[in-house]
Every structure is written in structure tokens, then in C-alpha cells.
MARSE-263709 format. One record per residue (C-alpha): chain; y negated, x, z negated. Coordinates in nm, 3 decimals. Layout:
BEGIN
(A (Y X Z))
...
end
This chain:
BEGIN
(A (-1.051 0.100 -5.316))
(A (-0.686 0.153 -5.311))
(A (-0.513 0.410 -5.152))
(A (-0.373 0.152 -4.877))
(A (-0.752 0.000 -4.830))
(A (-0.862 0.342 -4.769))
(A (-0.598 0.434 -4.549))
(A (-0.681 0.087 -4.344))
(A (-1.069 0.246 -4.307))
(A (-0.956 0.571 -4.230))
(A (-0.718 0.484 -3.944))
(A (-0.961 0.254 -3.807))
(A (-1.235 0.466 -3.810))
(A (-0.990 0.738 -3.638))
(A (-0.906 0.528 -3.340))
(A (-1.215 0.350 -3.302))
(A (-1.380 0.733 -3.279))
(A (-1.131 0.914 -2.999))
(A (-1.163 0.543 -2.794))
(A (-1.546 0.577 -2.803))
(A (-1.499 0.966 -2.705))
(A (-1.324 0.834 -2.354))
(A (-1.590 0.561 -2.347))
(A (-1.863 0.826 -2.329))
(A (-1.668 0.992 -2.095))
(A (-1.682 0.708 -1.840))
(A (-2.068 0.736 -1.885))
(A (-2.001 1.089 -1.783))
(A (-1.810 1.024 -1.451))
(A (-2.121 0.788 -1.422))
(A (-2.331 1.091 -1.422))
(A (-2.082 1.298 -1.225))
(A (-2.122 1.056 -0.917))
(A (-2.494 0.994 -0.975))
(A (-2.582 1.367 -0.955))
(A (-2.372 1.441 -0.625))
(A (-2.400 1.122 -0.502))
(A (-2.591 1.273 -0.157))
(A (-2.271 1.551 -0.137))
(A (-2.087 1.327 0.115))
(A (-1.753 1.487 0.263))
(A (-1.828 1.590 0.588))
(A (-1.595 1.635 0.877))
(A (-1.575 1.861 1.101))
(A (-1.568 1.867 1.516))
(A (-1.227 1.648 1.604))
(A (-0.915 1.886 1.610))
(A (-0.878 2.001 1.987))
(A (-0.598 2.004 2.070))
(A (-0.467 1.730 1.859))
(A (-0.207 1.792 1.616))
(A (0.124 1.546 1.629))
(A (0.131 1.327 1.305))
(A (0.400 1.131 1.206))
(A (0.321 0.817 0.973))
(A (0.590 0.707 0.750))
(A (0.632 0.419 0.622))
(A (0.871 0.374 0.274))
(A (1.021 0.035 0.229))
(A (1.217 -0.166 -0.049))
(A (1.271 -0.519 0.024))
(A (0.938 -0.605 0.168))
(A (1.029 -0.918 0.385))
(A (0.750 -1.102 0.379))
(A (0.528 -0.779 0.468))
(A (0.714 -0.572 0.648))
(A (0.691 -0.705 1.024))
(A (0.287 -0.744 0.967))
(A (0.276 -0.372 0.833))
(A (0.466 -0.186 1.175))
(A (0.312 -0.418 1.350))
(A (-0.020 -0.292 1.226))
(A (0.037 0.075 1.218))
(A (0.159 0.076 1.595))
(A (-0.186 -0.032 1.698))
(A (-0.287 0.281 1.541))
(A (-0.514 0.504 1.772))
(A (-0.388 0.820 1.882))
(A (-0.226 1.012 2.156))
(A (0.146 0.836 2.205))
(A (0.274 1.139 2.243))
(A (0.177 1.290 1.970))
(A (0.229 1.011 1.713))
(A (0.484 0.953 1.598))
(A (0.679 0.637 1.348))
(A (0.905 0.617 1.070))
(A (1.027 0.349 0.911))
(A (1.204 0.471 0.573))
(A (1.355 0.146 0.501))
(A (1.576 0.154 0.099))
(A (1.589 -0.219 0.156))
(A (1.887 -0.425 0.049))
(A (1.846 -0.773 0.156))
(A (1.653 -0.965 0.492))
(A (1.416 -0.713 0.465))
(A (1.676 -0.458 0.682))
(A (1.672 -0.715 0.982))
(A (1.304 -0.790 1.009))
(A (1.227 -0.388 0.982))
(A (1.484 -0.318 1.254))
(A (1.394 -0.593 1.482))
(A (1.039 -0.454 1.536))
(A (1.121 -0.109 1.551))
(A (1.347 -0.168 1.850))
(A (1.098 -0.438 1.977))
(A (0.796 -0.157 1.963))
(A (1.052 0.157 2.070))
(A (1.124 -0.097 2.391))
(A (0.673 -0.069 2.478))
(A (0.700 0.263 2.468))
(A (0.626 0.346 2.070))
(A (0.766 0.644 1.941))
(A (0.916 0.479 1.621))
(A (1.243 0.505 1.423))
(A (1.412 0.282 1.159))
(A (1.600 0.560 0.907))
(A (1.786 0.358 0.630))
(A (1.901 0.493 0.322))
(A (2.248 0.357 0.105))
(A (2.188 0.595 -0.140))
(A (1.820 0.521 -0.319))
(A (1.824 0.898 -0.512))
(A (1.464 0.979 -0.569))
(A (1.333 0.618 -0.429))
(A (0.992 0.653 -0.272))
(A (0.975 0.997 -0.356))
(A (1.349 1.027 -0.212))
(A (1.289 0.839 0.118))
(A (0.947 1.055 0.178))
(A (1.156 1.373 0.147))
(A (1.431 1.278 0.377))
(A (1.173 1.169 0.662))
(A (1.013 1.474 0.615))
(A (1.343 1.657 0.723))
(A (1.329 1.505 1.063))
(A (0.960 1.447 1.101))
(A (0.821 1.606 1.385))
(A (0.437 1.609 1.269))
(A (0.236 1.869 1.172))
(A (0.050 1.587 0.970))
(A (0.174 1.302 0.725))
(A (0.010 0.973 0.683))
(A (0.153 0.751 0.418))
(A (0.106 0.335 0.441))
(A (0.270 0.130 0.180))
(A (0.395 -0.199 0.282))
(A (0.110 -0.428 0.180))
(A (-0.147 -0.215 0.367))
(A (-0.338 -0.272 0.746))
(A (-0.463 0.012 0.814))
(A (-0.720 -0.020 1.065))
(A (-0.693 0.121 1.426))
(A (-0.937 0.414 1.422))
(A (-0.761 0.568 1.096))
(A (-0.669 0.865 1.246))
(A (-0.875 0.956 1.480))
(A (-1.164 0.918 1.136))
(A (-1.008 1.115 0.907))
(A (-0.860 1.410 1.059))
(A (-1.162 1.558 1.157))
(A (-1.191 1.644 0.766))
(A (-0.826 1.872 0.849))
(A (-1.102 2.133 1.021))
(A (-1.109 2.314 0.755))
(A (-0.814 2.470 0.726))
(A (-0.810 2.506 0.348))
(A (-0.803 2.107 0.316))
(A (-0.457 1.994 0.212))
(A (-0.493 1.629 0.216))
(A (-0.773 1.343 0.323))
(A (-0.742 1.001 0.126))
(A (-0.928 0.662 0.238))
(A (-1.093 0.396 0.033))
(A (-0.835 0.090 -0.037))
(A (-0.956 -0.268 0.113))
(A (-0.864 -0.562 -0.070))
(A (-0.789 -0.868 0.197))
(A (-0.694 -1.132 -0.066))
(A (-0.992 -1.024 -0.366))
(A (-1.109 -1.358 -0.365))
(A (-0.750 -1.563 -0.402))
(A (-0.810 -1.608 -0.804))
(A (-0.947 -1.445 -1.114))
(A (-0.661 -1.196 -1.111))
(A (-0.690 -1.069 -0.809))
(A (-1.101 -1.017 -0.830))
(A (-1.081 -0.847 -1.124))
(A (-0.814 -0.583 -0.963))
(A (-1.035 -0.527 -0.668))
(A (-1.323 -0.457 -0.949))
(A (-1.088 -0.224 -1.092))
(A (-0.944 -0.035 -0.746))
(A (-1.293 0.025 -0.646))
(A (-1.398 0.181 -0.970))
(A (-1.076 0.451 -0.935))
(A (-1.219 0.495 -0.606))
(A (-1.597 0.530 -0.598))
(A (-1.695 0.642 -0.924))
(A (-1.329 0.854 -1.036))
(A (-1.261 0.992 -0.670))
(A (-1.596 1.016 -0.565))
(A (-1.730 1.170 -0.859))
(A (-1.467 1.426 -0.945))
(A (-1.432 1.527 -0.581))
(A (-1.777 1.602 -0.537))
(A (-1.827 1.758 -0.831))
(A (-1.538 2.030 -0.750))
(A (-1.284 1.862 -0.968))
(A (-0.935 1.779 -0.921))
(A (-0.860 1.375 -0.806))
(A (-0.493 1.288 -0.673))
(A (-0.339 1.113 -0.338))
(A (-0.231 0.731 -0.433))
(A (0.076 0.715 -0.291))
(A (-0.099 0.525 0.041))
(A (-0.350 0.566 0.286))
(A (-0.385 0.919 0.294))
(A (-0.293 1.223 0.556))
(A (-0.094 1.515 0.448))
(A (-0.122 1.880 0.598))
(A (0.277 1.904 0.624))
(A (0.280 2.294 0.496))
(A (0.109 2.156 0.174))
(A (0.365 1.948 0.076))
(A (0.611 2.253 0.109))
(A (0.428 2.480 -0.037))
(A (0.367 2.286 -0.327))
(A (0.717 2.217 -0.412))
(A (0.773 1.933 -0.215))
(A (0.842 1.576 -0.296))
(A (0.996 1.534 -0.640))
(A (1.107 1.208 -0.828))
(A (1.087 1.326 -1.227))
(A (0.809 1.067 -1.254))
(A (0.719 0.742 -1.148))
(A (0.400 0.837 -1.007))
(A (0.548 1.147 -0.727))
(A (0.163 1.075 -0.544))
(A (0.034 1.197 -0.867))
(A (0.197 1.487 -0.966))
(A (0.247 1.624 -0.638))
(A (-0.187 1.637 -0.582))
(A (-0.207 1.838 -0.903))
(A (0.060 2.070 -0.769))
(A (-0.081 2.133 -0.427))
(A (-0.444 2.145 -0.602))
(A (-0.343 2.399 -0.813))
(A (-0.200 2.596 -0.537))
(A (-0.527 2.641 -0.413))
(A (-0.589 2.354 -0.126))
(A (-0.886 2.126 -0.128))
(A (-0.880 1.746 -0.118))
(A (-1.115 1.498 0.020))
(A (-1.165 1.163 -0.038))
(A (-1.332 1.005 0.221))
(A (-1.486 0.651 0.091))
(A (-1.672 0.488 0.451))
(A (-1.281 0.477 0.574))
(A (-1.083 0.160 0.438))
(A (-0.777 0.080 0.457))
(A (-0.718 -0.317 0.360))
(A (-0.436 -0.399 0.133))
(A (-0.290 -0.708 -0.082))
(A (-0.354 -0.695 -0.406))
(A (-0.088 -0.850 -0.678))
(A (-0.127 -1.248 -0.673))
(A (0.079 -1.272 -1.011))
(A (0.051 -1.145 -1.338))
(A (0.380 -1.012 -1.416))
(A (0.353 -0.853 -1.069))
(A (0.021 -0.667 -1.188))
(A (0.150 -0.572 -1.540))
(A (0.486 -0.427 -1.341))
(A (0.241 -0.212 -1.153))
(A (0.024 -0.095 -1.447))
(A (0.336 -0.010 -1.636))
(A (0.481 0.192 -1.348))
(A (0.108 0.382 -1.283))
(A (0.056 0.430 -1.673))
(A (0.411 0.524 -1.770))
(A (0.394 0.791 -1.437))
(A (0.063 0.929 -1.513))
(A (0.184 1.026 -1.899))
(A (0.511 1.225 -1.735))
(A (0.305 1.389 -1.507))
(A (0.078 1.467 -1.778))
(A (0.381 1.631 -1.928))
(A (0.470 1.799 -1.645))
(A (0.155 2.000 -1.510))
(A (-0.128 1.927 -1.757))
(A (0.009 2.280 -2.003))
(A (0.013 2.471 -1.619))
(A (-0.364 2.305 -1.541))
(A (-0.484 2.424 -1.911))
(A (-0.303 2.779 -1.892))
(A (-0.433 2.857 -1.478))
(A (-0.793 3.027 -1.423))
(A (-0.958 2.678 -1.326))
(A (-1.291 2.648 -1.432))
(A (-1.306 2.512 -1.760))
(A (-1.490 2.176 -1.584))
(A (-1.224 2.128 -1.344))
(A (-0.894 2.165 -1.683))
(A (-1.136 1.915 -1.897))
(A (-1.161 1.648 -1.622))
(A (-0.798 1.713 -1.548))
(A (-0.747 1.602 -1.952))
(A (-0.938 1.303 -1.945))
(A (-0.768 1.215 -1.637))
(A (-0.386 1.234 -1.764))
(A (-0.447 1.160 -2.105))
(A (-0.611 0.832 -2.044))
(A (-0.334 0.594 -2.100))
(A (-0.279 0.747 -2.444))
(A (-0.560 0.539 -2.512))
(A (-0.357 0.188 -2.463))
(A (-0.120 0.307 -2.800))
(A (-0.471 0.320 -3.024))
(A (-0.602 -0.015 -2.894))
(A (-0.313 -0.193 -3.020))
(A (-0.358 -0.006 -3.358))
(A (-0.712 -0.081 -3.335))
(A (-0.636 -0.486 -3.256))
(A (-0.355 -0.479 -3.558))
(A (-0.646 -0.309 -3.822))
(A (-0.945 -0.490 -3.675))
(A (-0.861 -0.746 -3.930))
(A (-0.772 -0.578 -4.276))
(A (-1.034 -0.350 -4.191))
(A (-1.302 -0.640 -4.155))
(A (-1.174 -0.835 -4.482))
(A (-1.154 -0.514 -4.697))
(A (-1.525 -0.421 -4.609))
(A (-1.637 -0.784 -4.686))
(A (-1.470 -0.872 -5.023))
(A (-1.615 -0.517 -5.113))
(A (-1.937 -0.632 -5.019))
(A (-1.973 -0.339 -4.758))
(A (-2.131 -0.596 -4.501))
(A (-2.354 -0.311 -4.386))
(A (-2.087 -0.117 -4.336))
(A (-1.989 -0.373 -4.047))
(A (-2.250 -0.273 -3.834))
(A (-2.080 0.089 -3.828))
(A (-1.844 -0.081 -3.570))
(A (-2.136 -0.181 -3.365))
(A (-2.207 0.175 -3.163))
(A (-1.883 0.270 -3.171))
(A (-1.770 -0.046 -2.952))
(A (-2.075 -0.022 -2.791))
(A (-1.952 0.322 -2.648))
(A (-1.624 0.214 -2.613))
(A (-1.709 -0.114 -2.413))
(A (-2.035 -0.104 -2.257))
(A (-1.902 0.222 -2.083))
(A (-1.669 0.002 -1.911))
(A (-1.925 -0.217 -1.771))
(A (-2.201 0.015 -1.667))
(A (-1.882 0.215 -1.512))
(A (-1.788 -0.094 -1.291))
(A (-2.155 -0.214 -1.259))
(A (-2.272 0.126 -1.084))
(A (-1.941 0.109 -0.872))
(A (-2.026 -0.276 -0.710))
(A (-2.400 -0.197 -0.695))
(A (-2.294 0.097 -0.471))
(A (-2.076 -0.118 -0.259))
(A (-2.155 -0.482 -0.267))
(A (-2.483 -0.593 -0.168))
(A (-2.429 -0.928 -0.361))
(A (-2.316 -0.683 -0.677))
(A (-2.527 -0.894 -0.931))
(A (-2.320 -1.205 -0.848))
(A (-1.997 -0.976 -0.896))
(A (-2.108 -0.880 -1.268))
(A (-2.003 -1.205 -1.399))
(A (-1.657 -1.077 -1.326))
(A (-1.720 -0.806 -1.650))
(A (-1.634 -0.987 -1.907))
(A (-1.316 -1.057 -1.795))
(A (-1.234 -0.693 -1.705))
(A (-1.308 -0.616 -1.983))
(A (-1.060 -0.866 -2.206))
(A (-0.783 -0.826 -1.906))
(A (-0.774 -0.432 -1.979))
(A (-0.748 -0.499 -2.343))
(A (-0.467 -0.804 -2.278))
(A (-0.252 -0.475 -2.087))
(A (-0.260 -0.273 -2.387))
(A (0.100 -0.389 -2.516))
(A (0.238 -0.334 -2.150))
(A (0.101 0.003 -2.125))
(A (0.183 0.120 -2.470))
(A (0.532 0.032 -2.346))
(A (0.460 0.233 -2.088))
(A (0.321 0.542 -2.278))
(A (0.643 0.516 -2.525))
(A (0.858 0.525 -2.250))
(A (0.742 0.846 -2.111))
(A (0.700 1.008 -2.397))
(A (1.049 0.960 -2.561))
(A (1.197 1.053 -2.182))
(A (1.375 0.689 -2.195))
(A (1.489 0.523 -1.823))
(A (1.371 0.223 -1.784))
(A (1.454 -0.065 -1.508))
(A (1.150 -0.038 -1.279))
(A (1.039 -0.357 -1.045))
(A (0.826 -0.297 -0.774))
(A (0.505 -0.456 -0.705))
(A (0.632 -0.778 -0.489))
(A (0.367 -0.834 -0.171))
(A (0.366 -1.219 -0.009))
(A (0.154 -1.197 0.227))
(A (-0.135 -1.381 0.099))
(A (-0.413 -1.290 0.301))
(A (-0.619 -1.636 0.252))
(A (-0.722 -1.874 -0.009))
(A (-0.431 -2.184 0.139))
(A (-0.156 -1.899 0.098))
(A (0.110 -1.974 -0.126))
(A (0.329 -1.710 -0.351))
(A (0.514 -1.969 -0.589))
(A (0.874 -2.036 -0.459))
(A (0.885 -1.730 -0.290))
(A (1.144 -1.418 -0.397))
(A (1.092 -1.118 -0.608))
(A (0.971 -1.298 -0.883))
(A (0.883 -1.084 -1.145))
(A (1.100 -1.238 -1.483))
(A (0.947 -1.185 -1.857))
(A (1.109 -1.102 -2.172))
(A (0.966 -1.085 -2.537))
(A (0.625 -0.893 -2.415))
(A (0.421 -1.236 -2.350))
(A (0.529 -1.370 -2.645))
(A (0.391 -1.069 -2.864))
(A (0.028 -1.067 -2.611))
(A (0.009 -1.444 -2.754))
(A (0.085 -1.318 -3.126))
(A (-0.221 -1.124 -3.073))
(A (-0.416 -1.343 -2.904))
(A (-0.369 -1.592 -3.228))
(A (-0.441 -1.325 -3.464))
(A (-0.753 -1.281 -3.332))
(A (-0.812 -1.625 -3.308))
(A (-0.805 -1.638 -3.666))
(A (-1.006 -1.341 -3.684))
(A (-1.291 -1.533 -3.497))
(A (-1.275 -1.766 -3.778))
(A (-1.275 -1.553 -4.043))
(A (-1.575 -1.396 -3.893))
(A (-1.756 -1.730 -3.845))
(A (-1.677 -1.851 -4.175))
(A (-1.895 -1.548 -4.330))
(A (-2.174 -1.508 -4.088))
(A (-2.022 -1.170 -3.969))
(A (-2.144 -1.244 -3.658))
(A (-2.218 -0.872 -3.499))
(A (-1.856 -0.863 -3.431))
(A (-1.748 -1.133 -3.251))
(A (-1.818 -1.038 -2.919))
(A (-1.551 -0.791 -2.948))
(A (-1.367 -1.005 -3.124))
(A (-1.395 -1.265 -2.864))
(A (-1.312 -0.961 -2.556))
(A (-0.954 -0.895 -2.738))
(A (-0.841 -1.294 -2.794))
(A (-0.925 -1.438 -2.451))
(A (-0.779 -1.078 -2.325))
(A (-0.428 -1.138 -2.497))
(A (-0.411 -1.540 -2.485))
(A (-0.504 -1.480 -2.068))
(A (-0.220 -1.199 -2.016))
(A (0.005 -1.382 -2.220))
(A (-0.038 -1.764 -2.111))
(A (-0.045 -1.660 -1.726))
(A (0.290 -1.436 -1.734))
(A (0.489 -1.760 -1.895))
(A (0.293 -2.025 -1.665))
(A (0.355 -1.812 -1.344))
(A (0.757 -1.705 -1.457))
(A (0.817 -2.061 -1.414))
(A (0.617 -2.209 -1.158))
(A (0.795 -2.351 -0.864))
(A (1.153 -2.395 -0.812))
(A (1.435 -2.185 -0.870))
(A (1.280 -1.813 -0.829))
(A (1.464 -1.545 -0.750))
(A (1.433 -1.250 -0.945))
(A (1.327 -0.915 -0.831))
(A (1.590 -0.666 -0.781))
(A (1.563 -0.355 -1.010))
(A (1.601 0.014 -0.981))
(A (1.646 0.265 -1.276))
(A (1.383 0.576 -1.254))
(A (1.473 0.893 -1.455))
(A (1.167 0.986 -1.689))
(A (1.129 1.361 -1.760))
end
């Protein structure tokens, strides 16, 4: 071989190895759960008296949710007079009206609610959190992004859990009302109940570390203080400010028989503008507190799962070295007449991919009674995950070389049925080069399909199959949807500071 064949094999080999490492380590939070599945979190007797909480409620032009969300959270049960509403609205277009309008129509029946408005957006969510927590008068913080319903017994279920006075935070399970609108949108609540279940539930149980998600949660109000409070260095403040408080010695629960319905993304450039924003946070916070998490006395359990955790997304980087070497690597091997050699590849995908599906398997059959008709769904998990791999790696670069970036938020239109409609609608998500590059890919390994056909090196093409429909799907349905309908309006953008 020459020294650029065997430079190919090596780097192949190198990638394909740490990507089956974090495959077996799926199989591991498989175990995690498995093993303390019957160590439910229990609450304790209801708090007597009752504490105030104050839910807040951070907005950014959120028009088409934002009525339906107060609306929702006022039906909330709990003492009036000790709950109490914000309404942190950042917004900058009809969004302002429609927030203010039912804030003074709810404070007029009695509600204890206020509409706080920010002009200057310094910190963003993160920001708008903070400054509500100036004037808050609860001793405990619940969090609802726009696109949730939480349902009316959410307090009154989870703070029960705050008995224990060492517990810093409680987070629900999320709902998905819309899960069955398209492909997209069933393969997201696949994913969301994976993070939930079989991440949450198993490192929680197991004595691990697991974060807040930004929604749906309660916070003890001294916890957020004494873990430094509210900070906007990343993308992902939910994120880093868990491993802070967790480190300062306060407990978390997740608590997966409450749910708290939500919309999921109907469009594809909405979903990859939320995966960016999650992966690109998640490797700043890893910059941030993973060297204090390694240093601290944690048991060494509790600092490993904390490295799988925030090193994760360093894993989208190698797949797209993988998908550019998959080729070369495969030619080289067969003109040498290594064909044996081919089958190496087999039990290293096998860990790298069949993790994925006995990960998401376990997770519906623990939830879903019809979970065998769901596993149809795996496939395309599967290829949709790999598709994201040049959005994330985006992601991963832009965190790691500190770079600012123009950050959409997720846009929510109300679709809560199958008849609901998203296209003409604003905040339309707008696409640059990135789709064009997915359907590169999704090409190349078109022509890898055929290469593989061609000369009966047919124990690859599964895989082979997993990355072209994954990067032809990503890539096809961001152009389609960017110009369905008529004359969208593009979402408005905010700059976020990386650190």
C-alpha cells in the first residue's frame, strides 16, 4: 500500500473505533435503566404549608403560541395566592400585543400575572430568566417554554419531590401533541423520549448527574443562587446551570409519570436550527464545567457518565470523516483483494448502529403499548441522525473555535392536528449552502451503493443505504420546505456569544 492508502485505513479504522466506543455506551445506559428500573423517584407527603411559586414564562416572537400557552398555565392548580405569573416577553413584532392582551385579560379574573418586556435582549433566555428572578416573589421556579401545555395538576405532582430538602430541582417527561403530523415529527418524539426514559431515567437512578431542559421543570429558588445563577456564555444556560448546581451538592429528580405536552418542530430547517443550538451549547458547556466535574471528588461513575454526556456531539465531526472515507476505504480494500477485510466493518457498525436501535426500542417498549408498530420508525432514526451530522459538525466547530454565530429559534405554529397547516406562516427558517453539501453526500453514497453492488460487496450496504437516504432526506426536505408556499417571511435572528 501507499502511504496515502494506509493513511485512508488508518483514519477509518480510528473513527469507526471511538463511534463504536459511544455505541456500546448506549448499550450501557440500556443496562443503567434496566438494573434500576424498580428505583422510581418517590415523593414525599405534599409541602404543608405550601410554598409560593412563580412560573415564568420566556418569550421571543411566539404569536401563534403565545395566547394558547398563558392561557394554559393560568389553569394551573394551585393556591391563587400563592402562585404567581410572569410573562418575560423579548418579543419584537405581534407577538407583544397578543402576550399583553391576555395578561391584562387574566390579571382582570383575578390571576396574579405580569407582562415584563425587555428592549434590551442581553443574555436572551438566560437574560430574561435572570431579570424575572429579581422581582419574582416565589420560593419556587417553574419554567414553560412557549410551545408547551402543561397540564393542570403540574404542581401540585411534582412538588411533593421538594420534601427533601436537599432536592434542587424536579423535571417532567415532555408530551408530544403533534408526533403523528409527518415522518419528521415521529421520529423527534422517538428521539425526545429516548433523552428522557432511558438518559434521564437511567442516569438519575443510578446516582448520576442528568440536566434541567430548559422547560417543564421546578426550581428550588436558593439553588439557582447558589449555583451562580443564570448565565448566557452558552447556548444551552438549562445545561450548564444543572451541572453547576449538581456539583454544588443538590439532588435532581426526574420524574417520568408527569408530562408535560409540547409541539414538536413541523419543518426541517426548524429541527436542524434546534439541533444546532442544543449540540453547539452542549460542547461550550462541556468547555465550561466538564475540567471542574473531572477535577471534584465525584465518584468516578458519576465524572465518566458526565463525559459521555458532554462529549457526545464530538461524535457528529467523525461521522462526516467516516461518510467522506467510507468510500476510498472500501475501493482500496477491494482492488487489494482484502474482501475479507470488509467484514471488519461489520461489528464495528454493528456497535455503532444497532446500539441506536435497541436504545430507542427498550425506550417505546417501556412506554407505548403498540411499541412493535413504532419500530418501523428505526430505520429512519437512524439515517435522519446521520443526515444532521453536517449541521452539528457546524455546530461542534462553532463552539470550539469560540465563533458567534446568528442563532434562530425553534419557530412553534400551533399545529396540534393532522389538517393544521405551517406553510405560509412566519418565521420561516431560510437555508444557505448546508443542503446543498447534505445532497453532495447523499450522491456520493449513491454511487457508493453502486460500487458496492457492482462487486457483490453486499455486507455493507445496509449502512451504506442508512447514510444516503439520511443525507438525500435532510437535504431534499430543507430546499422543498424553504420554498413552499408564498412569500415566507424569514425568522428574525439574534447573535449568541460562544465562550
Amino acid at each position: 500500500m501507499t502511504f496515502a492508502e494506509t493513511l485512508t485505513l488508518a483514519a477509518y479504522f480510528f473513527v469507526l473505533i471511538i463511534l463504536a466506543v459511544y455505541g456500546w455506551h448506549r448499550y450501557y445506559l440500556v443496562y443503567v435503566y434496566m438494573r434500576n428500573r424498580d428505583r422510581q423517584p418517590r415523593a414525599g407527603a405534599q409541602l404543608s404549608p405550601l410554598p409560593p411559586v412563580t412560573i415564568q414564562l420566556p418569550l421571543y416572537n411566539e404569536m401563534y403560541v403565545a395566547d394558547r400557552l398563558i392561557e394554559s398555565v393560568s389553569r394551573i392548580d394551585y393556591p391563587r395566592d400563592l402562585l404567581e405569573i410572569q410573562v418575560l416577553d423579548d418579543s419584537t413584532d405581534e407577538t407583544r400585543k397578543i402576550a399583553e392582551q391576555a395578561v391584562r385579560r387574566l390579571a382582570a379574573d383575578g390571576v396574579d400575572i405580569v407582562y415584563l418586556h425587555r428592549t434590551d435582549r442581553t443574555g436572551y433566555k438566560a437574560g430574561a430568566l435572570e431579570a424575572g428572578l429579581k422581582v419574582a416573589k416565589g420560593q419556587f421556579v417553574a419554567i414553560f417554554d412557549a410551545d408547551f401545555l402543561p397540564t393542570e395538576d403540574f404542581l401540585l405532582k411534582l412538588m411533593p419531590h421538594f420534601a427533601d430538602p436537599q432536592v434542587g430541582m424536579v423535571q417532567a417527561r415532555w408530551g408530544h401533541i403533534n408526533q403523528d403530523y409527518s415522518l419528521l415529527t415521529k421520529i423527534q418524539s422517538i428521539l425526545l423520549d429516548g433523552h428522557f426514559i432511558l438518559e434521564h431515567g437511567g442516569r438519575n437512578r443510578a446516582g448520576c448527574f442528568f440536566n434541567f431542559n430548559g422547560t417543564a421543570g421546578i426550581w428550588r429558588r436558593e439553588v439557582i443562587a447558589d449555583a451562580g445563577g443564570w448565565q448566557h456564555d452558552t447556548l444551552t444556560e438549562d445545561l450548564d446551570l444543572s451541572y453547576r448546581a449538581q456539583l454544588r451538592g443538590w439532588r435532581f429528580v426526574f420524574v417520568p409519570d408527569v408530562i408535560a405536552p409540547a409541539e414538536v418542530p413541523v419543518e426541517m430547517n426548524a429541527f436542524k436550527s434546534q439541533q444546532h443550538r442544543w449540540a453547539k451549547g452542549s460542547i461550550q458547556t462541556c468547555r465550561k464545567v466538564l475540567p471542574a466535574i473531572l477535577a471534584s471528588d465525584q465518584p468516578l461513575a458519576v465524572k465518566a457518565e458526565a463525559f459521555f454526556h458532554l462529549t457526545a456531539n464530538f461524535n457528529y465531526p467523525l461521522m462526516v470523516i467516516l461518510s467522506i472515507l467510507m468510500f476510498p476505504s472500501m475501493v482500496i480494500r477491494y482492488n487489494m483483494g482484502w474482501y475479507e477485510m470488509l467484514l471488519i466493518d461489520v461489528p464495528l457498525f454493528f456497535a455503532a448502529t444497532f446500539s441506536v436501535c435497541n436504545f430507542y426500542m427498550v425506550c417505546q417498549r417501556e412506554i407505548h403499548k403498540d411499541w412493535k408498530t413504532r419500530l418501523k420508525y428505526l430505520p429512519f432514526l437512524m439515517s435522519i441522525g446521520i443526515g444532521l451530522c453536517i449541521n452539528n459538525t457546524k455546530a461542534v466547530f462553532e463552539a470550539m473555535f469560540n465563533k458567534q454565530s446568528e442563532f434562530a429559534r425553534t419557530p412553534k405554529y400551533r399545529i396540534e392536528g393532522d389538517s393544521d397547516e405551517w406553510v405560509g406562516k412566519k418565521y420561516r427558517q431560510s437555508v444557505a449552502v448546508q443542503p446543498i453539501i447534505e445532497l453532495a453526500l447523499g450522491l456520493y453514497f449513491t454511487a457508493t451503493v453502486f460500487y458496492a453492488l457492482a462487486n457483490g460487496i453486499y455486507g455493507t450496504l445496509p449502512f451504506l443505504v442508512l447514510f444516503q437516504i439520511g443525507f438525500l432526506y435532510t437535504g431534499l426536505v430543507s430546499i422543498v420546505q424553504q420554498y413552499a408556499g408564498d412569500d415566507p417571511v424569514v425568522l428574525s435572528t439574534q447573535v449568541a456569544s460562544g465562550k
